[in-house]
N, C-alpha and C positions, 0 to 999 in steps of 0.2 A: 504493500500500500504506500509505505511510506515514497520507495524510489518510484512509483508511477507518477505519485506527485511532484515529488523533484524534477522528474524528466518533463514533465507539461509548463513546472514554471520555466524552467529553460527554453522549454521553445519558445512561450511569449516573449521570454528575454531577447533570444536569438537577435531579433528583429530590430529590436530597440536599442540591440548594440551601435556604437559610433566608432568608425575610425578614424585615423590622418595622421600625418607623419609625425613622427615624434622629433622636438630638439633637446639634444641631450646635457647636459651639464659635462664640463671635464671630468675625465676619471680619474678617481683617485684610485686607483688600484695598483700596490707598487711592482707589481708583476716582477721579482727578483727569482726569474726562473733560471737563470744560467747552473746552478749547482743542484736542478731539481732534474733527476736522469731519466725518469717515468713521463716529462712529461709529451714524449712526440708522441706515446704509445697511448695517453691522456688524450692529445689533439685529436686524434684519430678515431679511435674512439667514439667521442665526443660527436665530431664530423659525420660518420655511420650511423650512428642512431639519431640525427637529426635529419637524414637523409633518408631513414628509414620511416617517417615522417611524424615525430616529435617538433613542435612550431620552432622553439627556441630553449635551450638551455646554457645555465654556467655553472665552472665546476669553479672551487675553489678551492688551496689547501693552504698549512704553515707547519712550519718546523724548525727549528731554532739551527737546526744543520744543512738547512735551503732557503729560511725565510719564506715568504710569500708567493706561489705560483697559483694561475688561472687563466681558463681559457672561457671562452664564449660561441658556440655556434649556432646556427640556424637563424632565424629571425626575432626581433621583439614585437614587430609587428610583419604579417604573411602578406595583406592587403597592399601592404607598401614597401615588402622584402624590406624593409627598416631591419636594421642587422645587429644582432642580442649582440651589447657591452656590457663590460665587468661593469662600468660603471652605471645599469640602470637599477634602478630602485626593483627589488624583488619581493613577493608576497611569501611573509615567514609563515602565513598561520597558526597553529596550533606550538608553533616555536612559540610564541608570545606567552605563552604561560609562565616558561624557565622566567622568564622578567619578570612578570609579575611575582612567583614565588621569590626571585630573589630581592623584592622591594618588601614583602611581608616575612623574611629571613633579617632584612635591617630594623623592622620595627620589632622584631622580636630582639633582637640584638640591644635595642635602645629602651627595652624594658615595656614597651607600648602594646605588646602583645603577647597573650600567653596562648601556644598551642595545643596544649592540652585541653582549655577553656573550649565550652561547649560555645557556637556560634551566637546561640541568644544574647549572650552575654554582650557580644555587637550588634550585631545585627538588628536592624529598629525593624518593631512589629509589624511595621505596611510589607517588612519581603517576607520575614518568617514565616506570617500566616499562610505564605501560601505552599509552606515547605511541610510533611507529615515528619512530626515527630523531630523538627528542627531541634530541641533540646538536647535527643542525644547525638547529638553529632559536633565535635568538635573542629577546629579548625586544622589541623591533625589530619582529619579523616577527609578533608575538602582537598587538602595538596596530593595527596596520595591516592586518591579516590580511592577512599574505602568507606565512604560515608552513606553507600545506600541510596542517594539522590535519584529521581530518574534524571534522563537527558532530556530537553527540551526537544533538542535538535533532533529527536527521534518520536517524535509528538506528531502525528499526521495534522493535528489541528493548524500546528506552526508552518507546515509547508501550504495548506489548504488555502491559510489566510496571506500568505507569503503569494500564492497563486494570483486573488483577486486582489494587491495591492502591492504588487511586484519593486515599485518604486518604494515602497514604506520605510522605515528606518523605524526600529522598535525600540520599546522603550524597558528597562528593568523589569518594568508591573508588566507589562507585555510581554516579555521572554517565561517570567517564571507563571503567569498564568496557564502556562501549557504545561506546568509541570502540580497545576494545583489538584488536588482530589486523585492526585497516584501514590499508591503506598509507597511505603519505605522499600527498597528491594531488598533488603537483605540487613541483617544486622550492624551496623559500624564500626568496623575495625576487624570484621569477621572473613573479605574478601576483599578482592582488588578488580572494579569497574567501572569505565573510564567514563566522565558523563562531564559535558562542555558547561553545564551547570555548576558543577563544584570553584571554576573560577570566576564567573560571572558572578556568581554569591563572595566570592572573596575580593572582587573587586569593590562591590559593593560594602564590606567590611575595612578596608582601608580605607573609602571617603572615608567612614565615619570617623576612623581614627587619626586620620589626617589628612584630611579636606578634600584631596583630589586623589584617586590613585594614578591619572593621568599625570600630573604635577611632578608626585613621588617617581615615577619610572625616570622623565626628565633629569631630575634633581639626584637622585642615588645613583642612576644608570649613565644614560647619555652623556651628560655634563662631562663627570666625574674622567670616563675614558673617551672623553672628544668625538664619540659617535655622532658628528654633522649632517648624518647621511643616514639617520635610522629617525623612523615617524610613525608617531603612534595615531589610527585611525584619523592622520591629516592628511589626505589623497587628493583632497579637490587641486585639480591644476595643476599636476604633477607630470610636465611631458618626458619625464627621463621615468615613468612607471609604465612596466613591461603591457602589453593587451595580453589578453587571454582567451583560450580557445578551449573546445570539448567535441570529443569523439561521441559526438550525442548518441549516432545510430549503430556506433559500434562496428563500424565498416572501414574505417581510418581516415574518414573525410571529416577535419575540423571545421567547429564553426567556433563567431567571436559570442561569445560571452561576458565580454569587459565591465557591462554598465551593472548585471547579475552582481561578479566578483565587488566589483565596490560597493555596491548595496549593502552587500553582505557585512562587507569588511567596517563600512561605517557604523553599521547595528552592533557589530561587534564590543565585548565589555571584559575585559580578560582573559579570557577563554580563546582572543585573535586579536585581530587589528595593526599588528606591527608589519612596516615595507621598510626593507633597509640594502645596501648595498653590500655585496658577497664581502668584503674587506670591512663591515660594519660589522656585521654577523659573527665573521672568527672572531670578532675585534671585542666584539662581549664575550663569547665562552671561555675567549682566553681571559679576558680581565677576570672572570667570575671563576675558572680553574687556576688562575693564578694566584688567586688572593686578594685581588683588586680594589672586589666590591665586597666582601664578604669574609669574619674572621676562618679562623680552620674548625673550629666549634662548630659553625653555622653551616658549612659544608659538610659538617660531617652528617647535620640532621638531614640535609639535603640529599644526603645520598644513601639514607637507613632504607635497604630496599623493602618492599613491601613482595610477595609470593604470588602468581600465576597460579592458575587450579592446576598446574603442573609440578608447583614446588620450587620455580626457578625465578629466580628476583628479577623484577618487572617494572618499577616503579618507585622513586623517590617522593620529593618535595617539585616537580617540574621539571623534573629528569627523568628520564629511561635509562635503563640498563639494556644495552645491545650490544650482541657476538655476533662477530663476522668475522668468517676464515678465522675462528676460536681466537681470534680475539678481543679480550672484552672492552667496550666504550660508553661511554655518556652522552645525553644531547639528547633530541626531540625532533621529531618529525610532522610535517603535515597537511594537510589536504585542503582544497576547497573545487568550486565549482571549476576554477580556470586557473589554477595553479599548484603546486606540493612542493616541499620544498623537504632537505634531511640537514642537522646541524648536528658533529659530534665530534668526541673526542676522544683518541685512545690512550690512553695514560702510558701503556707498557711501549709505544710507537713515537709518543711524542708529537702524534698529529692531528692537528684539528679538522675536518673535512668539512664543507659546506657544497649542497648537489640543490639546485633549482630550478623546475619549467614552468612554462606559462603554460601549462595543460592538465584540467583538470583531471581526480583520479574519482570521482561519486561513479561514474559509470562505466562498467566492464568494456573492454574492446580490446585491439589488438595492440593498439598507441599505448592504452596503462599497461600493459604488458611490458610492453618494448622498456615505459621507463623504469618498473622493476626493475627488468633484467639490466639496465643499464648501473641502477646502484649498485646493486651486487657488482658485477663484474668490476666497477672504481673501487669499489670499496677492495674486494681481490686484489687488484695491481697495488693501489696504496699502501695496503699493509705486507705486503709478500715483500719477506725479506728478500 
């Protein structure tokens, strides 16, 4: 039910997308590839599955024994073969959380937040009510998602009304109304599932604590490591921000989807909303696995994993635990209608990786395929000694 609906507002969307050429901003990207040995075998790569007909992608990497290399192929925009740079602005998605968690990792730091504290305890009555059994769920159980929430974004009502008012931009009381009168799923703290609600409610827990959580990302985040190039749900007017496309019919023929993706991204409340540039993006995980923004205490809560119904650790404070070619890394991935994007880090490798296109992955086809296959195989070369 749900993806029928998805797929009908897309097609209104379709239509109502806009294109033209984009002017770009200078790159700041320091591309210090000379001592990076992987990366013709990178361009290439890269080149191939955009040719396989992915719209546009950028890879990114760092490592303190190459520094900075990346590459860009295919288009930012197809309408106008306007041609993917490192330096356009990219859709992190569901990356936006790692920031958010680690602006509510500084207010815990600063004594302004206690995690273990059940969310009531923040959170003013007009959102509670519409949460079952908000009391016992702490904030704790919202980073980690193990707090039982439903997902909104998994609400047929959300897509239905999304349908007849496609342009809409929703509001707090609007997102969690679709999560009002569904029970708890499961007990808090008893499992780990993943529900785009748990940071929309904890967005809404730092206004309260400290006025803007918008502000706060700015102020702890951006500032602090000179991110110029990272922007939290400010998109209007942005010509260096990539367009986006969707394998709608699952046949490999893209459509635009642009005016969809921004919609989205501006309704967005935690749980998304960040565009930043591939050298923005490393430019926080490192600050944030270095030390940067956060003590060794605060990382360490950040990275208490939480168990899969498999038994294998899944899930921090706004982090994942992910193995590739056995080995293990951190970082966040994520999807939307016209974009995905992966951000990680392998501690034992020393390298931070950053992979984004402008093609959405809601809908099965041969293109979401292709760019699976595409991460894996970087992620391969990357790490092979």
């Amino acid at each position: 039910m749900k993806r029928i609906l998805l797929i009908t507002v897309i097609i209104l969307m379709i239509a109502r997308s806009k294109s033209g050429a984009q002017t770009n901003q200078p790159c700041n990207f320091p591309n210090e590839q000379s001592a990076f040995s992987k990366r013709d075998t990178l361009e290439k790569l890269s080149k191939q599955y955009t040719q396989m007909g992915i719209p546009g992608l950028v890879l990114a990497v760092y490592s303190p024994g190459y520094g900075y290399w990346g590459t860009a192929s295919g288009f930012s925009e197809t309408e106008t073969h306007t041609p993917m740079q490192l330096c356009m602005l990219q859709y992190l998605q569901s990356v936006s959380k790692t920031y958010l968690a680690t602006v509510i990792l500084k207010l815990y730091e600063e004594g302004k937040i206690d995690l273990d504290a059940a969310i009531t305890k923040y959170l003013p009555q007009q959102y509670s009510s519409y949460i079952d059994k908000a009391s016992t769920m702490t904030v704790r159980n919202l980073l980690n998602h193990t707090s039982g929430m439903p997902d909104y974004l998994e609400n047929p009502k959300y897509v239905s009304y999304a349908l007849a008012h496609p342009d809409h931009i929703f509001t707090s009381d609007e997102f969690l109304s679709y999560i009002k009168g569904e029970p708890q799923q499961f007990k808090p703290g008893s499992k780990f599932q993943y529900s785009n609600t748990n940071y929309h409610v904890l967005a809404l827990i730092v206004d309260v604590i400290a006025g803007s959580h918008d502000q706060l990302i700015r102020q702890k985040i951006l500032m602090p490591l000179g991110l110029s190039h990272t922007f939290y749900r400010d998109i209007k007017g942005r010509a260096d921000l990539v367009k986006n496309y969707i394998d709608l019919s699952g046949t490999g023929v893209v459509q635009n989807v642009t005016q969809l993706q921004q919609s989205s991204i501006m309704s967005a409340k935690g749980d998304d909303g960040i565009v930043a540039t591939p050298l923005d993006a490393i430019n926080f995980l490192r600050g944030l696995m270095e030390g940067k923004l956060l003590s060794k205490a605060s990382l360490n809560e950040m990275t208490k994993w939480v168990n899969d119904d498999t038994g294998k650790p899944v899930y921090g404070m706004g982090l994942y635990h992910v193995t590739y070619s056995n080995v293990d890394g951190v970082g966040h991935g994520g999807a939307g209608a016209g974009a995905g994007c992966a951000l990680y880090y392998f501690p034992s490798k020393n390298v931070y990786v950053f992979l984004a296109t402008n093609i959405g992955k809601l809908v099965e086809g041969p293109i979401v395929r292709k760019v699976n296959e595409l991460k894996i195989k970087v992620l391969e070369i990357i790490l092979k000694d």
